[in-house]
C-alpha positions in Angstrom: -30.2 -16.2 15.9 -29.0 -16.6 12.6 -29.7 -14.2 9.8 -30.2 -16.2 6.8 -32.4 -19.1 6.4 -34.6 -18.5 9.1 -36.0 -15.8 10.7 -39.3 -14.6 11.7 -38.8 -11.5 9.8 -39.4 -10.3 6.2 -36.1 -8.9 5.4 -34.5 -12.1 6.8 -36.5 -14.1 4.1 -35.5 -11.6 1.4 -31.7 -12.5 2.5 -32.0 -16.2 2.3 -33.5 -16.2 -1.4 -31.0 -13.5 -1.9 -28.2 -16.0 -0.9 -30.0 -19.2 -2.4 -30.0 -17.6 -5.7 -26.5 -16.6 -5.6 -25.2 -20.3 -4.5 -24.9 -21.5 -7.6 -20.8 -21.9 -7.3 -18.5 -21.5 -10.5 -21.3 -20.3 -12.7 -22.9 -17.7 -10.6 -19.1 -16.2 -10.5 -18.7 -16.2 -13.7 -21.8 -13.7 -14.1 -20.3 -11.3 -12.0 -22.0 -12.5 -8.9 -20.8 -13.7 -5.1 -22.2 -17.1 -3.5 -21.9 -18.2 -0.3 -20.6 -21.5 -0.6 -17.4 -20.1 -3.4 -14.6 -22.0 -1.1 -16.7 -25.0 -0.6 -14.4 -27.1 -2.3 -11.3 -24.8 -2.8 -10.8 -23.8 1.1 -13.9 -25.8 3.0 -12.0 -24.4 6.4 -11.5 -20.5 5.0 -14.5 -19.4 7.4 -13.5 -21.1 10.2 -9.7 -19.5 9.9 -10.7 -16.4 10.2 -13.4 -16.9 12.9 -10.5 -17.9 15.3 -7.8 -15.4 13.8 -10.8 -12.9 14.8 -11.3 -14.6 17.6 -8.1 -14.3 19.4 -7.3 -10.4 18.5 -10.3 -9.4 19.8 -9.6 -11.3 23.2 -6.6 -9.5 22.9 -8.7 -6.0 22.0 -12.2 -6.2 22.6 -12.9 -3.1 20.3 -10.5 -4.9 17.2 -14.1 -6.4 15.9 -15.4 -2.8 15.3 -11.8 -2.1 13.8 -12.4 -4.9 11.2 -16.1 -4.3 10.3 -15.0 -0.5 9.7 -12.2 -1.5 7.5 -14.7 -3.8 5.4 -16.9 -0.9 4.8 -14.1 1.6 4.2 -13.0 -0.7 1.6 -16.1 -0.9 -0.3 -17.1 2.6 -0.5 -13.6 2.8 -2.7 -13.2 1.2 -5.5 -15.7 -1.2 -4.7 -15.2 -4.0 -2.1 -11.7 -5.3 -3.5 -9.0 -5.3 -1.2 -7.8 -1.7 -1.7 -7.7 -0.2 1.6 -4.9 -2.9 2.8 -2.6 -1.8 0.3 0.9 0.3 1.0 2.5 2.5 -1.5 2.7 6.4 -2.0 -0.8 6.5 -3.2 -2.1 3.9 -0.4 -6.0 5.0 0.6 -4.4 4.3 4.4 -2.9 7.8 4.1 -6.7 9.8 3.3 -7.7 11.6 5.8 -10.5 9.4 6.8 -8.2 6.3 7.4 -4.9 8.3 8.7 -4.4 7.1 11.8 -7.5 6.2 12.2 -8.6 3.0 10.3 -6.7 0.0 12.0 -6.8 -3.9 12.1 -4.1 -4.3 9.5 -2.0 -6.8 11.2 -4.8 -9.3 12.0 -5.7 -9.6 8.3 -2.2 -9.9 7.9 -2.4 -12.8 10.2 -5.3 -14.1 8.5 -4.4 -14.2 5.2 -0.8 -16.1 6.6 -2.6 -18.9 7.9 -5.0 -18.8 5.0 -2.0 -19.2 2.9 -0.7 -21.9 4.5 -3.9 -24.0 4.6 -4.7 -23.3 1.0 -2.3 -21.2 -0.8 -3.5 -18.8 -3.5 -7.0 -19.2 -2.6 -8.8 -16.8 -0.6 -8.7 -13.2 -1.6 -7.7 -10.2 1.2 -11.3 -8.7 -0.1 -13.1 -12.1 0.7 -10.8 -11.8 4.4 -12.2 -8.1 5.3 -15.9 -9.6 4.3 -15.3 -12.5 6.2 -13.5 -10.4 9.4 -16.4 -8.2 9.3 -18.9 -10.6 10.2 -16.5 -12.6 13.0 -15.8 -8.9 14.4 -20.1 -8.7 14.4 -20.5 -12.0 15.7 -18.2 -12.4 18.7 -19.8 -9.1 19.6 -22.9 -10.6 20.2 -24.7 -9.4 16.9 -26.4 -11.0 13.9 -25.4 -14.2 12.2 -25.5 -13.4 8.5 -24.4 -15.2 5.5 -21.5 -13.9 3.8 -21.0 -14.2 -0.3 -17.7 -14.9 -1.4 -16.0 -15.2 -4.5 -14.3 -11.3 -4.9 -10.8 -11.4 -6.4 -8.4 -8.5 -4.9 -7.8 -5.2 -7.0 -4.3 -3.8 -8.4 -4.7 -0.3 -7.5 -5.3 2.2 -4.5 -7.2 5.3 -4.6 -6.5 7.9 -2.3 -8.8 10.9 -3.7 -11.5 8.3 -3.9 -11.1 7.6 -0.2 -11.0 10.9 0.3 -13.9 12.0 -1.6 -16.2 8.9 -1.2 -15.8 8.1 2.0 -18.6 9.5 4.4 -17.4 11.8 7.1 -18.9 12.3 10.8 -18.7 15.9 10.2 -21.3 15.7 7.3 -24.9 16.4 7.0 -27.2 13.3 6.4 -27.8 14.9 2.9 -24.5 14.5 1.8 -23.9 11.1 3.3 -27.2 9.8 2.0 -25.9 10.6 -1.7 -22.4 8.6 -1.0 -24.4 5.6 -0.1 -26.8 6.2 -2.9 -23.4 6.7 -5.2 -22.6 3.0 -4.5 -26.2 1.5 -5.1 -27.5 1.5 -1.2 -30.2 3.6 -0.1 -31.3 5.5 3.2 -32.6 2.6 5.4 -29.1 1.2 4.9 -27.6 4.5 5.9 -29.5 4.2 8.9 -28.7 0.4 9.6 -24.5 0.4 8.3 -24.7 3.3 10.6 -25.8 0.9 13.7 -22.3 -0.6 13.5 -21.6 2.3 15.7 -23.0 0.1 18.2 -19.4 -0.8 18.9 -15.5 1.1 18.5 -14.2 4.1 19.7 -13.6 7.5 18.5 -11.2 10.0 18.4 -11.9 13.2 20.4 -10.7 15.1 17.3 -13.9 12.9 15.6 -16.6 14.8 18.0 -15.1 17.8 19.9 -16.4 20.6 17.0 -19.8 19.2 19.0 -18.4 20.2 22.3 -18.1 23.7 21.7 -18.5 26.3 18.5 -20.4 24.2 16.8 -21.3 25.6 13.8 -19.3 28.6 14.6 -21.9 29.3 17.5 -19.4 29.2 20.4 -21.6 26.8 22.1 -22.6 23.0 22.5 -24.1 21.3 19.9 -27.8 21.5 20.8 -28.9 18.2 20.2 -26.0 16.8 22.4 -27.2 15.3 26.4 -25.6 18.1 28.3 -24.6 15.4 30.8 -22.4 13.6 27.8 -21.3 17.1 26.6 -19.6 17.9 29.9 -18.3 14.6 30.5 -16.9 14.4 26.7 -15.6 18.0 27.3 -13.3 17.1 30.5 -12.4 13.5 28.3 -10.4 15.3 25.7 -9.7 18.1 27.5 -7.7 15.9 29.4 -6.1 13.5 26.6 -6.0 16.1 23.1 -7.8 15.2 20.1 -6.0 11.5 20.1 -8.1 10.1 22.8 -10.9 7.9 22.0 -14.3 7.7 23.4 -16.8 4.7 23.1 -19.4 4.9 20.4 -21.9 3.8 22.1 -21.0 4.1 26.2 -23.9 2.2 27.8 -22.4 -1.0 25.8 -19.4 -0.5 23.7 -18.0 -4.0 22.8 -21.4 -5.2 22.4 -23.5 -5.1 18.9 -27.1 -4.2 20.4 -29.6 -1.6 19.2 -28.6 0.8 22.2 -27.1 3.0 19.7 -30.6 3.6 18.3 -31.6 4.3 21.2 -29.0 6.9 22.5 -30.1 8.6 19.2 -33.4 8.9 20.8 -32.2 10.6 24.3 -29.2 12.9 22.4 -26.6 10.8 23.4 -25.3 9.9 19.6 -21.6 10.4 19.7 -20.7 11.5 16.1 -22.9 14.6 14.1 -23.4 11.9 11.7 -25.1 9.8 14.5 -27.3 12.5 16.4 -28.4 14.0 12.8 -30.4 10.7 11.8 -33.0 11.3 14.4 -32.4 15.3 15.3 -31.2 17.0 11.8 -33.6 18.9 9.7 -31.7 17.5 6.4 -32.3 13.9 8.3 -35.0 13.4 10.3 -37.6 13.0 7.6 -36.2 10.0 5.9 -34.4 8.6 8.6 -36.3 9.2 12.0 -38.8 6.4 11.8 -36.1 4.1 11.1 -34.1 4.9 14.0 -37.2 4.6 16.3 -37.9 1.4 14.7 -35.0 0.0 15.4 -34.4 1.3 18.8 -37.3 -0.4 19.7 -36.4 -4.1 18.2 -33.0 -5.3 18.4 -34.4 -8.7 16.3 -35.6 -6.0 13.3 -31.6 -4.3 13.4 -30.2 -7.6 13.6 -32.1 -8.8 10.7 -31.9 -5.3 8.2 -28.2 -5.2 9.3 -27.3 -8.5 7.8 -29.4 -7.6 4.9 -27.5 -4.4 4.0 -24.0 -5.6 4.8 -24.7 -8.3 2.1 -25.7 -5.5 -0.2 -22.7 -3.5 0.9 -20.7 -6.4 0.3 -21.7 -6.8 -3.6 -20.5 -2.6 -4.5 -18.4 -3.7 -7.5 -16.9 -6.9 -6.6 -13.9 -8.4 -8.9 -14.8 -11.9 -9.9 -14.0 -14.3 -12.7 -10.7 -13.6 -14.1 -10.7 -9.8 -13.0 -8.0 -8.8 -10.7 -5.8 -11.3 -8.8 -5.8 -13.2 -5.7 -2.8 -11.6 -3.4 -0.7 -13.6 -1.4 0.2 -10.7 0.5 -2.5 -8.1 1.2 -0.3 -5.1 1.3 1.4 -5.4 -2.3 1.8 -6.5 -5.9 1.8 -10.0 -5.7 5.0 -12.1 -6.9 2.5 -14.9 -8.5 1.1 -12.2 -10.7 2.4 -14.5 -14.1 2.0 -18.1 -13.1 -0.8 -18.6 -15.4 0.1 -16.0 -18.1 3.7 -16.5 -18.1 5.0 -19.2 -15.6 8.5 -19.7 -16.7 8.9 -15.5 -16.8 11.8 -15.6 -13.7 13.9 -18.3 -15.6 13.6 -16.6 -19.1 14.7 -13.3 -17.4 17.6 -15.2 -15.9 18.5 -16.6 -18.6 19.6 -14.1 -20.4 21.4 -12.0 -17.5 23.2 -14.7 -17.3 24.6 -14.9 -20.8 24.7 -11.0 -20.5 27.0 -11.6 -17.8 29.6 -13.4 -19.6 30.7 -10.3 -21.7 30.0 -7.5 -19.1 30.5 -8.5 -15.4 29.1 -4.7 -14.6 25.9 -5.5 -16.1 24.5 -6.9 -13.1 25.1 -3.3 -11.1 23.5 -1.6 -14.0 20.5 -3.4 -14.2 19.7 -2.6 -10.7 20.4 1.0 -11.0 18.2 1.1 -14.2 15.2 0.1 -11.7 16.4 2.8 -9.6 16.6 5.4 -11.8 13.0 4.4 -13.3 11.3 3.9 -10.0 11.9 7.5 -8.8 11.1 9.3 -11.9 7.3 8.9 -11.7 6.8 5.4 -10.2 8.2 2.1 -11.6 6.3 2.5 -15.1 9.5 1.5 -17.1 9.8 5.1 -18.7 13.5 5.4 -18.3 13.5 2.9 -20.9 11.5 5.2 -23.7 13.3 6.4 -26.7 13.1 9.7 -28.1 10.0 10.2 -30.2 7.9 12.9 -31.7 5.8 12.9 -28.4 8.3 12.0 -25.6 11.7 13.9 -24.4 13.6 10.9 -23.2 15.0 10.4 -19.2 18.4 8.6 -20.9 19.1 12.3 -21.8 18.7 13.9 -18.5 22.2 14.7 -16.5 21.9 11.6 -14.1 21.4 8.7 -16.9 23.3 10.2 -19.9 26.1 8.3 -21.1 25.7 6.5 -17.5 22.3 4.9 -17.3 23.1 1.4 -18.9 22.0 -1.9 -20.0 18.9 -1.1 -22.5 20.2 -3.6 -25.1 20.3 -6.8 -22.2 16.5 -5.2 -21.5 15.6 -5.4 -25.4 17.2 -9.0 -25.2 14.9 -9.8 -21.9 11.5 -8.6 -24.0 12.4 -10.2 -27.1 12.4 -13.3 -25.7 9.5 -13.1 -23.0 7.5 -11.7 -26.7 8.6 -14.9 -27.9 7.4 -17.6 -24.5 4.2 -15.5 -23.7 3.8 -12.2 -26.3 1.9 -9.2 -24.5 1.8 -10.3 -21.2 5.1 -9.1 -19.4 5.4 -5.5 -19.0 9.0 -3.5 -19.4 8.8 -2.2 -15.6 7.8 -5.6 -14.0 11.4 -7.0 -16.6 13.8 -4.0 -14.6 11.9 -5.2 -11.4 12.7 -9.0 -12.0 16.1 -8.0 -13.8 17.1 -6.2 -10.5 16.0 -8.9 -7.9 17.7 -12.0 -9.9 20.9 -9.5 -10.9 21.4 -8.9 -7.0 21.0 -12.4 -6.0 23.5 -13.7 -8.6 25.7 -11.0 -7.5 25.9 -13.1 -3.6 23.5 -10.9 -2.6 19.8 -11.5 -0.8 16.7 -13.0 -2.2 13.2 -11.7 -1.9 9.9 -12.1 -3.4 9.6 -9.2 -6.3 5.9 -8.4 -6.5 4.8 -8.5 -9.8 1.9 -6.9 -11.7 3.4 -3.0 -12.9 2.2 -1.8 -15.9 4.0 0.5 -18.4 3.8 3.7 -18.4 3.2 5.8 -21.9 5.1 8.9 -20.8 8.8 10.2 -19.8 10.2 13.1 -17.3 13.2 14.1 -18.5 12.6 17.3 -16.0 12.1 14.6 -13.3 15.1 12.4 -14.0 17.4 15.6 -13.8 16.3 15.7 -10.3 17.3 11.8 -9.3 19.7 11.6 -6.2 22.9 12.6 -6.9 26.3 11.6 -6.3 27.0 15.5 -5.4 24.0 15.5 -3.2 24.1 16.0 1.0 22.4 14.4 3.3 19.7 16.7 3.8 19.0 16.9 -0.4 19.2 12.8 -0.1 16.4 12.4 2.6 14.2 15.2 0.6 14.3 13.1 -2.3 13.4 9.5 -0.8 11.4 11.3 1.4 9.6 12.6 -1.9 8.8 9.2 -3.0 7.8 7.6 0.6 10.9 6.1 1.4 12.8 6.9 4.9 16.0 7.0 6.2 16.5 3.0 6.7 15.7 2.9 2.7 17.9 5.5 2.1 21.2 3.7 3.5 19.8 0.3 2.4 19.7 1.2 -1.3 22.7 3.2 -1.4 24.0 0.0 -0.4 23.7 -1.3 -3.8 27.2 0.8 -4.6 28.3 -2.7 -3.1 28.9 -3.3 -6.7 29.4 -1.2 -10.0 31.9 1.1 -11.4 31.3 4.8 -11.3 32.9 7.3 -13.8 35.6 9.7 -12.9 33.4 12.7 -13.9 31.3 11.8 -10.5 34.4 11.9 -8.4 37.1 14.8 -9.3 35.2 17.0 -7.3 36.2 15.4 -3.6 39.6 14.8 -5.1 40.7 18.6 -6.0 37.9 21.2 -5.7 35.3 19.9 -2.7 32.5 22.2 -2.7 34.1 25.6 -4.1 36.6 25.0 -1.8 39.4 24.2 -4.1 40.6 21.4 -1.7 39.9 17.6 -1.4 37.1 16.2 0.7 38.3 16.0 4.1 35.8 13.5 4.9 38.1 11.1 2.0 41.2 9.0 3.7 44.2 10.0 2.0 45.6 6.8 0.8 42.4 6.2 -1.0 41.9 9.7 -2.5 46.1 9.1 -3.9 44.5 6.1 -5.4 41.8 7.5 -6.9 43.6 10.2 -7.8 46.0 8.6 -10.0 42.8 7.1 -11.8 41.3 10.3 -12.3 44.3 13.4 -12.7 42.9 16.4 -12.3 44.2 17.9 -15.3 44.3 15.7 -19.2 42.7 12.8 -17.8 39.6 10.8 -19.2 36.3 12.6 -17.4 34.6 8.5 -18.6 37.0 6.4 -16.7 35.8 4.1 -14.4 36.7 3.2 -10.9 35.0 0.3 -8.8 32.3 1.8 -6.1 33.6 -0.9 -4.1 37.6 -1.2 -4.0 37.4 -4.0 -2.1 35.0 -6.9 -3.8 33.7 -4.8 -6.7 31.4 -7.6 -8.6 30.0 -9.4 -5.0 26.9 -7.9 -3.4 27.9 -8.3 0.4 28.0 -5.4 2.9 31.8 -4.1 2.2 30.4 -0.9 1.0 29.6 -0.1 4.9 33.0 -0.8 5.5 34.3 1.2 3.3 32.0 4.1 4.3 33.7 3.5 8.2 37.0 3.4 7.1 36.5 6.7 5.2 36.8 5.3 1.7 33.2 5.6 0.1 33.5 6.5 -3.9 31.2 9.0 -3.7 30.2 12.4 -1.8 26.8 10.5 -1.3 28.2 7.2 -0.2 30.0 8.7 2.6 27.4 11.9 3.7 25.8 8.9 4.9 28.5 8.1 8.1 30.2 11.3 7.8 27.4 14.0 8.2 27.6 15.7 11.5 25.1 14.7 13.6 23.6 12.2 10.9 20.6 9.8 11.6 22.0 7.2 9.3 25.4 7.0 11.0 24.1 4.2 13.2 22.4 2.4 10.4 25.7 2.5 8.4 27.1 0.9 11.9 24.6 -1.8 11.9 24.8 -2.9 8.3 28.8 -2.7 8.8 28.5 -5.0 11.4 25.9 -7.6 10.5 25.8 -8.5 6.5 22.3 -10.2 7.4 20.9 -7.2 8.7 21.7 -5.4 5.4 20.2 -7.9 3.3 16.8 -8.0 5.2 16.6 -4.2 5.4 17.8 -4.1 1.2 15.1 -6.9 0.2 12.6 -4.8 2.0 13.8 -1.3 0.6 13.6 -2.9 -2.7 9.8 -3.9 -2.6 9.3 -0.9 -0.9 10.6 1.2 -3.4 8.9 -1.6 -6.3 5.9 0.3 -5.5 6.6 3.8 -6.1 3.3 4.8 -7.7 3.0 2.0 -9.8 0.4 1.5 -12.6 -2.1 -1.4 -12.5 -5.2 -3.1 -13.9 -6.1 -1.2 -17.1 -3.8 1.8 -16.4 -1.0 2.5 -18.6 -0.3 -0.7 -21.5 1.8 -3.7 -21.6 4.2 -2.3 -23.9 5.3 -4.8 -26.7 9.0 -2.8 -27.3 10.2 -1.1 -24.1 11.6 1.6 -26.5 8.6 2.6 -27.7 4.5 3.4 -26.4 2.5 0.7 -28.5 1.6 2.5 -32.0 4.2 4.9 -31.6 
């Protein structure tokens, strides 16, 4: 039966006005509200995409449609129902506690929103996919046919503590959960209905087993447990640790049916959260006679549960002009200026390009700029603040002064994007472009730069002093991207930018004369190259600024010589060739690989880049789109 226009049942009436009032199309958006016919004209076939996307994974995985309706929810409860949860980064609400290895289905709405992209490009937002995957995952289960509103846009940012403080927990009491649903407008009888999705999934022993013995510190069985399921969940993750799963519901656990209702009524409720709506003392009188209710009509759950996921579904949606539509679910997203500022990637261009004609370095030093500001509290453009009254500069800390370069091309960049489209392009999304088109000029790889960063209004000079350093081991190199989310792949993929640039002597007299204390060269350095650089940089009278290519070989051309280089023992720096030359080193075969296959090193450096694009970035109304990158607006 379907769950919307007709239906025998009150609450199924109350859905169908809801959703007839809402269809009203561009105008009901524009007040803030979802309809259910938004992609009528703009992607007639969205629905149907993801029906058979769903379709197929959970042929593939029965339990994937309880993955997806999870995720939906998971999403909503944070920030409201806007895409978050699906997005990577350091501050990524995948890594809270409640979604660590635990929340899954990723890769089918990565699938999804693929083939929505290739039907109708720019369309459909990844918020509008989980809604949409939600009800598929319900559907093929054998559950309700609701109507789904549509029309959210996707949000900019993740929050992590929201997702860890919002989120309800299965170790909670119903008091506590009932307030998180109340925090986000729903009330108890959808606590008790959103809680039927239980009806399908697995969970993790580690989910249930403070039932299976201690329970609240009593050193026995949770009381209002079936002793039968007890012992039988007892020798389950006994046998398989806190990582194996159990079904949710075990009379029926790929089908959406009301049986979870009523293994509430015989004790047989998996989860605390579960048992405590019928047996709790905080629960039972709000939430008993609902369970019995619908433990004893699968047509009334049916009906109440496509009620309440519609209300679920509206938590603070982004619609109108808020937010963005993402054309990839996990990150910034590269269209971010087509509207504001469409011409933004040949302006930058541009003027690197005339840059270039005076200072064929400049391309090495632009990239290295986004480097330097992406690990010094995200990629919010600080390293590009001045000194002020209020702000201690990063171009003064060790790694950046009198090395950190090409603020003046920067300036040139804003000036003229102030000029085509003034307030709109901020001075971290400029390095990110500037970086991106400087490589690819440079014979290097292209890749889409996700776009959307907002400034930041503060600098770290404390933080910059702590960048990776030329003088740094391996073990101090992996701490510090390790710091910032990145791993070891990242770590020898971005050091391959030293494919280009010049380096100052001052960062490479210690492996030539005094390595480590030792007063002896670096015997990880060939000879014939530490003569040459040695005549470059004389221990004794020489000039500490000099500079000496990072790549001997082709110094302006991105390519993957630098890995070469590193094999044939002639890195520039102490960093460079701790990489290869590190007993026992993990990288040492990624050097290898990159050595031997230029392609693989561009893939693995165009995803390092976006990877590390979205150090803790700032979006939506955080930070300010600064109008001089020298300066916080009104400073």
């Amino acid at each position: 039966m379907r769950y919307s226009a007709s239906g025998d049942m009150s609450c199924c009436l109350a859905v169908a006005v809801l959703v007839a009032a809402l269809c009203l199309g561009a105008a009901a958006v524009a007040r803030g509200q979802l309809t259910d016919c938004f992609y009528n004209y703009g992607c007639p076939q969205a629905a149907s995409i993801v029906k058979a996307r769903v379709s197929a994974a959970m042929q593939a995985e029965a339990r994937m449609g309880a993955s997806l309706l999870r995720l939906h929810f998971h999403d909503c409860f944070v920030n409201g129902c806007d895409g978050s949860i699906l997005l990577d980064g350091s501050d990524s609400e995948k890594l809270a506690a409640p979604n660590l290895n635990s929340a899954r289905g990723f890769e089918v709405v990565d699938a999804i929103k693929a083939d929505l992209e290739n039907a109708c490009p720019g369309v459909v937002s990844c918020a509008d996919i989980l809604a949409l995957a939600a009800k598929y995952g319900v559907l093929l289960s054998g559950g309700p046919d609701y109507d789904v509103l549509l029309g959210r846009r996707d949000g900019l940012v993740a929050n992590q503590s929201g997702a860890n403080t919002n989120l309800p927990s299965p170790f909670e009491p119903i008091s506590n959960i009932t307030r998180k649903f109340a925090n986000v407008g729903l009330n108890t009888n959808d606590v008790v209905v959103l809680s039927g999705g239980h009806t399908i999934g697995r969970a993790r022993c580690a989910l249930f087993s403070n039932r299976l013995s201690n329970f609240s510190a009593t050193d026995s069985v949770d009381p209002t447990l079936d002793a039968s399921l007890a012992s039988s969940l007892q020798d389950l993750c006994q046998a398989g640790g806190g990582n194996q799963t159990a079904a949710l519901d075990a009379g029926s656990p790929d089908a959406f049916d009301n049986h979870y209702y009523q293994n509430l009524l015989s004790q047989r409720g998996l989860l605390s959260s579960d048992q405590g709506l019928f047996s709790s003392a905080d629960g039972a009188a709000t939430t008993k006679a609902p369970v019995q209710a619908y433990g004893a009509s699968s047509q009334r759950f049916f009906c109440e549960f496509g009620k309440s996921m519609v209300k679920m579904g509206n938590i603070g949606p982004l619609t109108g002009s808020a937010g963005q539509i993402r054309k990839n679910c996990r990150a910034l997203c590269e269209e971010h200026y087509d509207q504001t500022c469409p011409d933004v990637h040949r302006i930058v261009r541009r003027v690197l390009k005339k840059a270039h004609e005076s200072d064929a370095r400049i391309y090495a030093s632009l990239t290295r700029l986004h480097f330097h500001d992406c690990f010094v509290q995200g990629c919010d453009g600080s390293i590009l603040l001045d000194n002020s009254s209020s702000i201690v500069s990063e171009k003064f800390a060790r790694p950046n002064n009198n090395s950190a370069r090409g603020y003046p091309v920067v300036d040139a960049v804003k000036a003229a994007l102030e000029e085509a489209c003034p307030g709109v392009v901020s001075c971290a999304d400029i390095l990110a472009i500037a970086a991106k088109i400087s490589v690819e000029l440079s014979g290097g790889p292209r890749w889409r730069v996700p776009l959307g960063r907002r400034d930041g209004t503060t600098a770290n000079i404390t933080a910059a002093n702590n960048l990776p350093s030329p003088f740094d081991n391996l073990t101090a190199l992996q701490q510090k991207f390790g710091a910032v989310g990145l791993d070891d792949t990242d770590l020898v993929a971005l050091s391959g930018a030293h494919t280009f640039g010049r380096v100052q002597c001052q960062f490479v007299t210690a492996r030539l004369y005094n390595f480590s204390g030792t007063n002896r060269p670096d015997p990880t350095l060939d000879r014939g190259y530490r003569a040459f650089l040695a005549l470059r940089c004389p221990r004794a009278g020489g000039n500490a600024s000099a500079l000496n290519d990072l790549d001997p070989t082709t110094p302006d051309t991105f390519d993957n010589n630098y890995y070469t280089n590193i094999e044939a023992r002639r890195g520039t720096l102490q960093s460079d060739q701790e990489l290869l030359s590190t007993p026992g080193a993990a990288t040492a075969p990624i050097v290898g690989r990159f050595a031997g296959s230029q392609k693989a090193f561009f893939k693995s450096f165009a995803r390092s880049m976006i990877s590390m694009g979205n150090i803790q970035v700032l979006t939506g109304t955080q930070g300010e789109i600064r109008k001089n990158c020298r300066v916080v607006n009104g400073g």
